[in-house]
Every structure is written in structure tokens, then in C-alpha cells.
C-alpha positions as CSV (number, residue, x, y, z in Angstrom):
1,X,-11.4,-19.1,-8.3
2,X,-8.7,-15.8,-8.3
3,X,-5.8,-16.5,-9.5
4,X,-2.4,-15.9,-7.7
5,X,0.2,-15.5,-10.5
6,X,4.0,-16.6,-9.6
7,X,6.6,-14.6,-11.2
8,X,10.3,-14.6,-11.9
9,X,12.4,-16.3,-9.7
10,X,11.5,-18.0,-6.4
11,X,11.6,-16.5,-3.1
12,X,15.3,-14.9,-2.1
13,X,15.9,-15.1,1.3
14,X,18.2,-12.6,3.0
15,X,20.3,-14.4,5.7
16,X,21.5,-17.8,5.3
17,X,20.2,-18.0,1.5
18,X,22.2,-15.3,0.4
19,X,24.5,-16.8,-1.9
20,X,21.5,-18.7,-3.6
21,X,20.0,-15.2,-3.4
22,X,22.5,-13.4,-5.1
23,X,23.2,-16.2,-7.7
24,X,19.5,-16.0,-8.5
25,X,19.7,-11.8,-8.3
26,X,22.8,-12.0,-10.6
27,X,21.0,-13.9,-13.0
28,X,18.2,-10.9,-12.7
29,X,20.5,-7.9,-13.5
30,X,22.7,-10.0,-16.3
31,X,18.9,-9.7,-18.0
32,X,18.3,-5.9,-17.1
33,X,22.1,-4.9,-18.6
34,X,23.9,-7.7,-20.5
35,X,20.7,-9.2,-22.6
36,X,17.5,-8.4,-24.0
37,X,15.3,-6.7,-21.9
38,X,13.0,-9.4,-19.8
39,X,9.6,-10.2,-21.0
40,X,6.6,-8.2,-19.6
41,X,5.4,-10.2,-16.8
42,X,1.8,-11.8,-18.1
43,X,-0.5,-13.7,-16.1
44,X,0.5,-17.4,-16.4
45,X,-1.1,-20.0,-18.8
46,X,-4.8,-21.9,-17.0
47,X,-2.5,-24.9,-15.8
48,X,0.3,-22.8,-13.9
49,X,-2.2,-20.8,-12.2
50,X,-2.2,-21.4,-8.4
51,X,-6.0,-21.3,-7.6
52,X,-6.9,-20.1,-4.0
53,X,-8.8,-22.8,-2.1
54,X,-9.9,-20.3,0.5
55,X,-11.5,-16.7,0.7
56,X,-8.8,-14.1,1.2
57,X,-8.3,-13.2,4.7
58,X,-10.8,-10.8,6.3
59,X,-9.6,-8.3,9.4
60,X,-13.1,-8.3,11.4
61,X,-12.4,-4.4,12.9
62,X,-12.1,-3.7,8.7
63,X,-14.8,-5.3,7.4
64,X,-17.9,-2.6,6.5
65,X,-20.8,-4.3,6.9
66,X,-22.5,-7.0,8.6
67,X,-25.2,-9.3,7.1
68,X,-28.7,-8.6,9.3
69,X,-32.0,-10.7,8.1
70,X,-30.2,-10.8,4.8
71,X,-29.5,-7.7,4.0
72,X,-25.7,-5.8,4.8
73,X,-25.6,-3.4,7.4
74,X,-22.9,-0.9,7.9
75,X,-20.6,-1.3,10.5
76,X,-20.0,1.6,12.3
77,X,-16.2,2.4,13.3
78,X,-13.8,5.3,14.9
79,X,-14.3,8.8,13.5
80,X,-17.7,7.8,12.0
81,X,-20.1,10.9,12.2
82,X,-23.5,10.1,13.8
83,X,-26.4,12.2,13.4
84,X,-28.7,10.6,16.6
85,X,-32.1,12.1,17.5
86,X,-34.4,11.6,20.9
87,X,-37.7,12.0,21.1
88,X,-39.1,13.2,24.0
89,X,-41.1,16.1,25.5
90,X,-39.1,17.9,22.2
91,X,-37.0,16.7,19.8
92,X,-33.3,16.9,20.3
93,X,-30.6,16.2,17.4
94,X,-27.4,15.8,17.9
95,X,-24.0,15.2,16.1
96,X,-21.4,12.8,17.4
97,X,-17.8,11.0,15.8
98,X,-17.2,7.7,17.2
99,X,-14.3,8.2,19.7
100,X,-10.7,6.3,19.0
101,X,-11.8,4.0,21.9
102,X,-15.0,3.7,19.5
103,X,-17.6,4.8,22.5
104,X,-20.3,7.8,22.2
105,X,-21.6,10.0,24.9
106,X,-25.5,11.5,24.0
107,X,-27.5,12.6,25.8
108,X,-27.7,11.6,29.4
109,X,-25.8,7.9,28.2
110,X,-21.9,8.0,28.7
111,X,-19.7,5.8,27.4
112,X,-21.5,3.7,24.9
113,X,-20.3,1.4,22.9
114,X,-20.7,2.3,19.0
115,X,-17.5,0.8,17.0
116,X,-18.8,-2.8,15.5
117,X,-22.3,-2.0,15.7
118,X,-25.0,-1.3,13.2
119,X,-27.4,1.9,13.2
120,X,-30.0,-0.5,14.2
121,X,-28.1,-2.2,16.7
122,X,-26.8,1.5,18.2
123,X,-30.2,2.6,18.7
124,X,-31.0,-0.4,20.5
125,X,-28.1,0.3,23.1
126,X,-28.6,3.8,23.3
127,X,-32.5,3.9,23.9
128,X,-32.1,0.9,26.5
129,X,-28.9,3.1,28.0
130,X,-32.2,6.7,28.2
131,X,-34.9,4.0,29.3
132,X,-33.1,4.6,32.9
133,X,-33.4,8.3,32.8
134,X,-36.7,9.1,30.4
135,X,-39.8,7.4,30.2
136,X,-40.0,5.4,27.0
137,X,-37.3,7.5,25.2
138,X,-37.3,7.1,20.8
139,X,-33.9,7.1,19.2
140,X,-33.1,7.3,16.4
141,X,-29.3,6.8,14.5
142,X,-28.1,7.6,11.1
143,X,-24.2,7.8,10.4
144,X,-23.7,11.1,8.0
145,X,-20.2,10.9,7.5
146,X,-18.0,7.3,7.0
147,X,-14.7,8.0,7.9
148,X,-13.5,4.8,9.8
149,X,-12.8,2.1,6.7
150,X,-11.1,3.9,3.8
151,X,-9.7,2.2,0.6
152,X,-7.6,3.5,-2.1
153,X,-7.6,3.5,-5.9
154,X,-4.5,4.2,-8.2
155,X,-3.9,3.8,-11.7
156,X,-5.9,3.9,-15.1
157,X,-9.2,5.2,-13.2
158,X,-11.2,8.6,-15.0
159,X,-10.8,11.9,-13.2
160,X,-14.4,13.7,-13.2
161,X,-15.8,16.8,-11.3
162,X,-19.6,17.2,-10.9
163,X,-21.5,19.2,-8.5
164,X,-18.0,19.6,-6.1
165,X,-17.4,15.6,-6.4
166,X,-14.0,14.7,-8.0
167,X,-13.3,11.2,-8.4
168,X,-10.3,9.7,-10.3
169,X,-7.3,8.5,-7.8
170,X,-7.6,8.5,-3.9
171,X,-9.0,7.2,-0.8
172,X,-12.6,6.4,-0.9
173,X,-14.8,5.4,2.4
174,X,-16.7,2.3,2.2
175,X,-20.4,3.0,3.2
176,X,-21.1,-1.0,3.2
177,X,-21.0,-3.8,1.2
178,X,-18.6,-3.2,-1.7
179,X,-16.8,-5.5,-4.2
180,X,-13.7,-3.9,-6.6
181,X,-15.9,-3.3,-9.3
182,X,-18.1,-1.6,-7.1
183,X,-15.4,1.0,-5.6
184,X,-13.9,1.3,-9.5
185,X,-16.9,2.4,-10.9
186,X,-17.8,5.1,-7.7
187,X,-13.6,6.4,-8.3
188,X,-15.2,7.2,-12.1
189,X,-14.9,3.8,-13.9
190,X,-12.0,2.8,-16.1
191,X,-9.7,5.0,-19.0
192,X,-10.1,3.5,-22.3
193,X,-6.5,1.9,-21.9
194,X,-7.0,0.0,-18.5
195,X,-5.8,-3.8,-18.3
196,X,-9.0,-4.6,-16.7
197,X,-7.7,-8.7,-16.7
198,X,-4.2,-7.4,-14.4
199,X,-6.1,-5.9,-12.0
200,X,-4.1,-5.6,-8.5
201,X,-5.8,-6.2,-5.0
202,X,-3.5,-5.2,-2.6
203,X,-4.4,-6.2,1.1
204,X,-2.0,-6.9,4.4
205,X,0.9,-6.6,1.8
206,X,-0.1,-9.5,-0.4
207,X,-1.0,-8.7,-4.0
208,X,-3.7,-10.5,-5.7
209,X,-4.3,-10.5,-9.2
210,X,-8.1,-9.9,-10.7
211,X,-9.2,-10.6,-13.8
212,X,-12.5,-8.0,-14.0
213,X,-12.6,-8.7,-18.3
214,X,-14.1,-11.8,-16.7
215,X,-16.3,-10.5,-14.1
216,X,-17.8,-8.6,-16.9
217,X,-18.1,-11.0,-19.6
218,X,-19.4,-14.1,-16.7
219,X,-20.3,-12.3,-13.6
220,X,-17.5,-14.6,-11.8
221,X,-17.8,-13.6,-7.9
222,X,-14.2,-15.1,-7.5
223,X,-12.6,-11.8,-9.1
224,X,-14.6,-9.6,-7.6
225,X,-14.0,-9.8,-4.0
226,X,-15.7,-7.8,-1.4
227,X,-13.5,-5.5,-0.4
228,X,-12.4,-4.1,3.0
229,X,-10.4,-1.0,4.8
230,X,-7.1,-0.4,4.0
231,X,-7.4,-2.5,0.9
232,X,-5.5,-1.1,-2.3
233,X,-7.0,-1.5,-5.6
234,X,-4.1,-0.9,-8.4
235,X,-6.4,-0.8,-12.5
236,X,-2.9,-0.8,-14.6
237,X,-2.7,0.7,-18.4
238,X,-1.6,0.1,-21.3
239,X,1.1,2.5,-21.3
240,X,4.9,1.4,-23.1
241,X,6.8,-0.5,-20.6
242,X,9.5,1.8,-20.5
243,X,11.0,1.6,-16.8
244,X,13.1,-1.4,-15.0
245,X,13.2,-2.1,-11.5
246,X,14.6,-4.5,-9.2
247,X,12.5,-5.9,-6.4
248,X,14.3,-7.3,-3.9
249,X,14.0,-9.2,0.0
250,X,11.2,-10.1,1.6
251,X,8.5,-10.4,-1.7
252,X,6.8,-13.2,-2.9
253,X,8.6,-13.1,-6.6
254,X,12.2,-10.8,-6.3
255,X,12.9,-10.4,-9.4
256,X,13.5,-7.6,-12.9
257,X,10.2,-5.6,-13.9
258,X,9.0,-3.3,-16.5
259,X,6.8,-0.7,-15.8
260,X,4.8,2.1,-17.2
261,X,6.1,5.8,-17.0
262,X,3.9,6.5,-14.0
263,X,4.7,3.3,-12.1
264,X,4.7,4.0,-8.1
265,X,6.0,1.8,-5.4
266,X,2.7,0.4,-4.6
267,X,2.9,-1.2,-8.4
268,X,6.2,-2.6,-8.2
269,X,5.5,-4.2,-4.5
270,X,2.2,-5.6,-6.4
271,X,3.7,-7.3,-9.1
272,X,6.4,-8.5,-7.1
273,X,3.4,-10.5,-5.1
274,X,3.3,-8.4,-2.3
275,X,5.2,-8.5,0.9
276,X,6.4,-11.6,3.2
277,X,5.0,-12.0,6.4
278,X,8.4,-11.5,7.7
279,X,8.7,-7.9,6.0
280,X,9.8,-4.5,7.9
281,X,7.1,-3.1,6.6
282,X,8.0,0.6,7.8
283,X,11.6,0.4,6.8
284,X,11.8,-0.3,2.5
285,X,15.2,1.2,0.9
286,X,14.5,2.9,-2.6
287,X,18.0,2.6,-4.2
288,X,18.1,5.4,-6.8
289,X,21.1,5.9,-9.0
290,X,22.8,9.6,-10.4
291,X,25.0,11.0,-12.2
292,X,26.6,12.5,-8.5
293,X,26.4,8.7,-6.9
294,X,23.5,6.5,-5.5
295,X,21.0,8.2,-3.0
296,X,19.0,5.6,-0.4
297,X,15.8,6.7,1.2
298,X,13.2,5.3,3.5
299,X,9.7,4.7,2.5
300,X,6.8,3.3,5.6
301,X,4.8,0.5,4.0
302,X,2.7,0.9,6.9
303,X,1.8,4.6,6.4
304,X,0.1,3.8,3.2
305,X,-1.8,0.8,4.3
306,X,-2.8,2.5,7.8
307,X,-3.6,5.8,7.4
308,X,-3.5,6.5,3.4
309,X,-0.7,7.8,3.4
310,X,0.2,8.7,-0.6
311,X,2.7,10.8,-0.3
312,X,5.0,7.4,0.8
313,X,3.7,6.1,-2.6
314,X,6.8,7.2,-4.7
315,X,7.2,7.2,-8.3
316,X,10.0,5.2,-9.4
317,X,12.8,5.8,-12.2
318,X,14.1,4.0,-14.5
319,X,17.0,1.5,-12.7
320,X,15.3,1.7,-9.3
321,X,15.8,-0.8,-6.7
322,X,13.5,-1.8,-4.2
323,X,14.4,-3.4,-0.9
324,X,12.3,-4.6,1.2
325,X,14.4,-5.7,4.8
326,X,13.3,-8.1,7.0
327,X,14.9,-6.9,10.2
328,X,15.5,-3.6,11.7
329,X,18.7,-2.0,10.0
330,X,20.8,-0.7,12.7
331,X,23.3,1.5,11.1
332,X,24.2,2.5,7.8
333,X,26.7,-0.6,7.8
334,X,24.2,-3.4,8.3
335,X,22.8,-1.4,5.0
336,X,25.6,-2.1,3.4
337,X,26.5,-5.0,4.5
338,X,23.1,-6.5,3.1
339,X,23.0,-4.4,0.1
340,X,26.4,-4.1,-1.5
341,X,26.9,-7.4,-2.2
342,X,24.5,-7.7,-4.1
343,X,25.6,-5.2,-6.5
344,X,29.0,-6.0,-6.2
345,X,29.1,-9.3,-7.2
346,X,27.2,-9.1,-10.2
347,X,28.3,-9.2,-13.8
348,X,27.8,-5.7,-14.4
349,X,29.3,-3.3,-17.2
350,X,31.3,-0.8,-15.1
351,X,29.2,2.3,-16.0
352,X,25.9,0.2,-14.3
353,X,28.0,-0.5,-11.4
354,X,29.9,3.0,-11.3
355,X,26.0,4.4,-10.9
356,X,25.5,2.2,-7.7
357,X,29.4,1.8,-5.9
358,X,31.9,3.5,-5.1
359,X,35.6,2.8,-3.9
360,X,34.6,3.6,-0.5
361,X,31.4,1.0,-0.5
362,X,27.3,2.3,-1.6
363,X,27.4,6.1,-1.1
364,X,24.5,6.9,1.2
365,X,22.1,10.3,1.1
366,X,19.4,10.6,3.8
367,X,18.5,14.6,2.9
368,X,15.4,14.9,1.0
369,X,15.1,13.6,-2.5
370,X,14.3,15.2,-5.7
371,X,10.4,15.2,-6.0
372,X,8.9,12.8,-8.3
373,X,6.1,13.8,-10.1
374,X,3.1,14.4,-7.5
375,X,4.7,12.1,-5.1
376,X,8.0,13.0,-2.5
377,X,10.0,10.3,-0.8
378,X,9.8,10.9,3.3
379,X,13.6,9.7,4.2
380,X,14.3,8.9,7.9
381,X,17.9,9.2,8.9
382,X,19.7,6.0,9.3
383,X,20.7,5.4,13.1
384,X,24.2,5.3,12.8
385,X,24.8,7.5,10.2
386,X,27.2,10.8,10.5
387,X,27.0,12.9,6.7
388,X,30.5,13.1,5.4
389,X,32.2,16.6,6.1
390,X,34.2,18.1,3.0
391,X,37.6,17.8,4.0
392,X,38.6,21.6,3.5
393,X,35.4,22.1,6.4
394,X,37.3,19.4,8.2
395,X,40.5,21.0,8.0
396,X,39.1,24.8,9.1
397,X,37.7,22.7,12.3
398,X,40.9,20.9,13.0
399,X,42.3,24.7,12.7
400,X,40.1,26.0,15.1
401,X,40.7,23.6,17.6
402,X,44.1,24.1,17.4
């Protein structure tokens, strides 16, 4: 069966378990600065392993394919591109997308209904829809492009360019039935230094952790799921373990992690277990400390799982914190009010906490970040939220008003 690891602490609660959850967080951050560093999280011993007693959840409107006489069919979707041909008196061809409402017009047939149905089953409709109009019409449906189910891949995959084709990290259409092996190898396959037992599935926000080693070795179905849109498939390396971030809120497993050099957000949400059901998915707080004070910005979850969004996928630092609300954050003190407290509680030495606070509360900066590596974090102002005016710009206004 796949395996669901359980790491760190249990689940912190924002709310009315905050003072368990900041006890617990304290305990996190005395590891990150007062002790030695925290052990790499590994994937727990046979008998602490939480096996899953049920499939994992399938989204019908994602799912590619659909089984027909035993064999998998594509599914066709919104923004597919259809190549459809009639035979009549002469042969007419014909390119169409799938509309947003997922109908097609061809033809002398309006308004037909193409999202959720095979080629086979498209044809059907569409030469019963010309049977009205033409005597004994022949259709025939092939889908050229696939554009409606995409999936991405990150991490230790190979980059290669042949005939125009690059694979290597990026969205990838599903063209039918698919496992995670499957998609890995079309992305290029592996680098030599891939942890192919820690392999991340990613999917509604949940993280699930494959062992592919074994699929390899045994041919075990149970880590190599069939995969579906918007799913997020994360091969780690075996780069040093260099960074440490804080994960907390609304995650299965808040807690301290090490990461590679090139760790993103995606990774860190992943090993943390992958987000609540009660998770503001489109408002996470990256907490970044510098030398000048700490800077807040906004990343949407939901961009990267909806529309493939990358660019949201930020590389973290070292000393990042991720927050993951679980309510709307009205103004920039119901940020602080959630947020402070748990850095100014904890048994920090003053330089860590110096980084983070300030004597007027969590310095906030919602102009755009410094870029990190290929990736830039999108910041949203915070409703609420004026910027500070120097206070010899203050005092030429108070002048002029005068």
C-alpha cells in the first residue's frame, strides 16, 4: 500500500490551540537555534507507517481517460484541439478547441457537447447531431493538441533537447492513462542523484510519499498511482541539506525542515504533509528575514495547482518561514497578531529574534521581493496596510499644509 509518512510534531492549530501551538513551535525553533540541527526527515520505520486503506481521491472533470471495452480512452476537456473530418459529397476538415463551457460547433451542429467524452464517443454525437442535415454523414474525431489536464514535474528530473522537444522541469499534458513513473520518464527520466524512494505526489494540497526504488525493483502498483490534472510530482536529490525552514498553520506535520539549496515552496509544503482542508490556500505568508528587517509576501497556493502557475513556486532561504492561514487576514494586524507571537515568545538568541521583531511589532514589506533564482514572489498588498512615510517626508507634508 503507499505510505503516508507523519513527521515532526502533530498538527498545530491556530485559534484556540495556540498556546499548545506555540509550546510545540517553541520546542521547533529551540532545535533550529539553541541545539543541534534536527535530523533529516526520513521515511518512518515498516511499523509507524500509516498505510492507506483507500485509493487516493480522484476529481472526475481531472481524470484523462476512461476505460472503454478494456482499453483507456482519452477524455477530452476545455481547450483540447480537435481535428474533426465529414465526409460527404467532399471531404471537409476542420480544426476546433473545446470551448470553456466544453461544447463544439462544426459544421452545421451547434452547441455540442465534447468535455467528458471520448473521440469515439464525440463522433457518435456529432454524426447523429449531421444525420438531421446530411444523408448518412461520416465523422471522424482525432484530438491534436491536449491542453485541458496538465501536471507538473520539479526536482531531480534530466533536462534534454531533441528535434525542438525539451523536457526536464514543467507542466506536461496528460494524453491518457498515465502513472508517475510514466510522466517521469516522458519529463527525461531521473539525474543520477534522485531519491527515487522520497518521491512527492502532490494533489488537492495533500502530499503523498512514493517509494518508485520499489516500483522498480517489484512492479508494486501502490506507488505508482495513476495520475491526474493538476497533480504535482516533486523527484528530490541528494543534494547537502543546507537550508532550515519553518512550516507553520494549517499542514499536516508543522514543524523544522532541512532542505536542499534549490528547495521551492512546493517542497517544503510537501514534506510538511501538504495542506489542511481548512487551508487559505490563496493567501500563504513567506516570512523572510534581512539584514534591513523582515519582509512578508503573499504566495496563491491555488495559482500553482489551477493553472500552473510556477512563478508562485518560490525558492526559499535559509531561515524561511512558511505560513499557511486558515482564515482570511484582514489587515496587517490580524497578521500580526497571529504571527508575532509566535516569534516572540520563543527562546530565541536576540540576533535570531532581532532578524524577525522589531520594537514596534513584525516590520511588514508588501513591494516586490528580491528575485530568487528562476522564481519571483507575486506579493499582494495587505488590506489594511498604509507603508510607513519617513518622518522628514512627513514633516515637509505637515509644512505644506500649514
Amino acid at each position: 500500500m503507499m505510505r503516508i509518512v507523519e513527521r515532526g510534531f502533530p498538527r498545530l492549530r491556530m485559534g484556540r490551540c495556540l498556546g499548545r501551538g506555540i509550546a510545540a513551535t517553541c520546542m521547533a525553533w529551540c532545535l533550529l537555534s539553541c541545539g543541534p540541527p534536527p535530523p533529516v526527515p526520513q521515511l518512518l520505520p515498516e511499523e509507524e507507517v500509516v498505510e492507506l486503506l483507500e485509493p487516493l481521491p480522484v476529481t472526475p472533470h481531472l481524470q484523462a481517460y476512461v476505460e472503454a471495452d478494456g482499453f483507456p480512452e482519452y477524455l477530452i476537456g476545455p481547450g483540447d484541439l480537435l481535428t474533426i473530418a465529414l465526409r460527404d459529397v467532399e471531404v471537409v476538415v476542420e480544426k476546433v478547441t473545446v470551448r470553456p463551457d466544453g461544447n463544439i460547433s462544426f459544421s452545421l451542429a451547434e452547441d455540442i457537447q465534447a468535455a467528458g467524452s471520448t473521440a469515439t464517443q464525440l463522433d457518435s454525437a456529432l454524426t447523429a447531431a449531421l444525420g438531421r442535415f446530411l444523408r448518412r454523414p461520416k465523422v471522424d474525431v482525432e484530438v491534436t493538441e491536449y491542453r485541458s489536464k496538465m501536471i507538473s514535474v520539479l526536482g531531480a528530473v534530466q533536462t534534454v533537447v531533441t528535434s525542438g522537444t525539451k523536457t526536464g522541469q514543467g507542466r506536461y499534458p496528460l494524453r491518457g492513462k498515465s502513472t508517475v513513473l510514466d510522466i517521469i520518464l516522458e519529463a527525461g527520466g531521473t539525474t543520477p542523484d534522485a531519491q527515487l524512494d522520497r518521491v512527492q505526489l502532490l494533489r488537492h494540497g495533500k502530499g503523498y510519499t512514493l517509494d518508485l526504488q520499489r516500483v522498480l525493483e517489484t512492479g508494486d502498483p501502490d506507488h505508482n498511482p495513476v495520475v491526474q490534472g493538476e497533480d504535482i510530482i516533486i523527484v528530490p536529490g541528494a543534494a547537502a541539506l543546507t537550508k532550515k525552514v519553518i512550516v507553520l498553520g494549517e499542514v499536516q506535520a508543522p514543524n523544522v525542515y532541512l532542505f536542499a539549496e534549490d528547495a521551492s515552496l512546493l517542497e517544503a509544503v510537501s514534506r510538511a504533509g501538504g495542506l489542511n482542508a481548512n487551508a487559505l490556500r490563496d493567501d500563504i505568508r513567506l516570512i523572510r528575514g534581512t539584514e534591513e528587517g523582515p519582509q512578508m509576501f503573499t504566495v496563491n497556493f491555488e495559482r500553482i495547482t489551477q493553472f500552473g502557475d510556477l512563478q508562485q513556486n518560490v525558492g526559499l532561504k535559509n531561515n524561511d518561514i512558511i505560513y499557511i492561514p486558515r482564515s482570511f487576514m484582514g489587515d496587517v494586524n490580524d497578521v500580526i497578531t497571529k504571527v508575532e507571537p509566535l516569534l516572540d515568545l520563543l527562546l530565541l538568541p536576540s540576533t535570531y529574534r532581532d532578524l524577525y521583531t522589531t520594537g514596534g511589532g513584525l516590520r511588514i514589506d508588501t513591494g516586490e521581493p528580491p528575485e530568487t533564482g528562476t522564481n519571483q514572489v507575486f506579493t499582494q498588498p495587505l488590506p489594511g496596510f498604509k507603508p510607513a512615510v519617513p518622518a522628514a517626508e512627513q514633516e515637509e507634508k505637515e509644512k505644506k499644509k500649514e
